[in-house]
C-alpha positions in Angstrom: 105.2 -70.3 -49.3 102.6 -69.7 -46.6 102.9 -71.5 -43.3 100.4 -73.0 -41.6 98.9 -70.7 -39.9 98.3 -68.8 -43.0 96.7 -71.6 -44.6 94.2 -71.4 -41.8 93.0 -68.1 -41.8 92.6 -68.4 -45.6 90.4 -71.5 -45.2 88.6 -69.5 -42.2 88.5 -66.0 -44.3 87.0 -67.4 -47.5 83.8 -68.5 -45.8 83.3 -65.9 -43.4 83.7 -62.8 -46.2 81.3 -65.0 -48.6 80.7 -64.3 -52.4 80.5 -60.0 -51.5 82.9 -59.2 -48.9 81.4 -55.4 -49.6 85.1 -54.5 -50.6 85.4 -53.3 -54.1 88.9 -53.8 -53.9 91.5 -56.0 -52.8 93.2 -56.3 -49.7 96.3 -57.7 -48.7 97.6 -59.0 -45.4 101.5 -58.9 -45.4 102.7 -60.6 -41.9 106.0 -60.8 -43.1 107.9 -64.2 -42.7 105.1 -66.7 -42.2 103.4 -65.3 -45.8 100.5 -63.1 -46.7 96.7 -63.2 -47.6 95.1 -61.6 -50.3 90.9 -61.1 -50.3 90.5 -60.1 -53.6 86.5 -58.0 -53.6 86.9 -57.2 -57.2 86.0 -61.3 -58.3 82.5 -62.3 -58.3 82.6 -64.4 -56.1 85.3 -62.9 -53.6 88.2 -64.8 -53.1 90.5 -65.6 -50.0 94.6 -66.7 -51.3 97.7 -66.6 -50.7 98.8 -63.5 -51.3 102.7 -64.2 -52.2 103.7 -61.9 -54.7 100.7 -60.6 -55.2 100.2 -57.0 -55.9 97.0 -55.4 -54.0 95.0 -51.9 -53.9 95.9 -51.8 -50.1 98.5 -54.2 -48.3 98.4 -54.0 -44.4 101.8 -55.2 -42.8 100.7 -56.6 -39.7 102.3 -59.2 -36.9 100.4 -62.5 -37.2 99.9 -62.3 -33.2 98.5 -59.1 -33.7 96.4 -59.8 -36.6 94.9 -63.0 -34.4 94.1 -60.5 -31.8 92.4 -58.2 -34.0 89.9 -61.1 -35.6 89.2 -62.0 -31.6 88.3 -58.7 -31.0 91.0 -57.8 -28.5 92.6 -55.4 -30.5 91.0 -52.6 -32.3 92.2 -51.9 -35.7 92.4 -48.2 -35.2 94.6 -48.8 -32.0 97.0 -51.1 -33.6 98.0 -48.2 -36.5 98.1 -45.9 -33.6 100.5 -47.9 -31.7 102.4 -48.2 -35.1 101.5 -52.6 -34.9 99.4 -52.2 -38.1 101.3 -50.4 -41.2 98.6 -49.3 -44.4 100.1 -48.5 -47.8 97.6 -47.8 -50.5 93.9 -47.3 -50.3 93.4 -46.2 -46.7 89.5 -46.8 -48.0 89.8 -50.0 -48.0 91.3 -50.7 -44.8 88.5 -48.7 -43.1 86.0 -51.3 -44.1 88.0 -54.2 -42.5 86.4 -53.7 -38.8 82.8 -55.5 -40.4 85.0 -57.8 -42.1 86.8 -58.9 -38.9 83.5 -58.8 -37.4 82.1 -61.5 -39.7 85.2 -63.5 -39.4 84.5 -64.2 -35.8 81.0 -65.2 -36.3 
């Protein structure tokens, strides 16, 4: 079940990706305990969920703290897996084209 905090950055995501997040795939944010978010790119139009149990073409584990920090635009994506904060398993592809998505997300 995904806390609240989740909740809200689903209701914030869906809206800022629109109907063509520009993905082609879909991308899941695991932040462990409080739940996950899954933008699935594939449906026409994209959608934002909850991404419990959901299998994904690329799933980035990620600290909700840090993720917030990232959609502010105080932490760069690229730094975050360098400093081993951000974890990528599957389609590194995908996970390159979050930066725009972010980007939209904070208007």
């Amino acid at each position: 079940m995904a806390s609240e905090q989740v909740k809200q950055i689903i209701a914030q995501m869906g809206p800022a990706i629109g109907d063509n997040s520009g993905l082609g795939g879909t991308l899941k944010f695991d932040f462990g305990e409080p739940g996950s978010v899954l933008i699935d790119g594939k449906s026409t139009p994209n959608t934002v969920t909850d991404g419990d149990g959901k299998a994904a073409d690329c799933t980035i584990s990620v600290a909700l703290s840090d993720f917030e920090k990232m959609v502010k635009g105080e932490l760069d994506g690229t730094s975050a897996f360098m400093q081993g904060k951000l974890r990528v398993a599957g389609d590194m592809g995908l996970a390159m084209k979050l930066g725009p998505i972010l980007a939209k997300a904070r208007g």
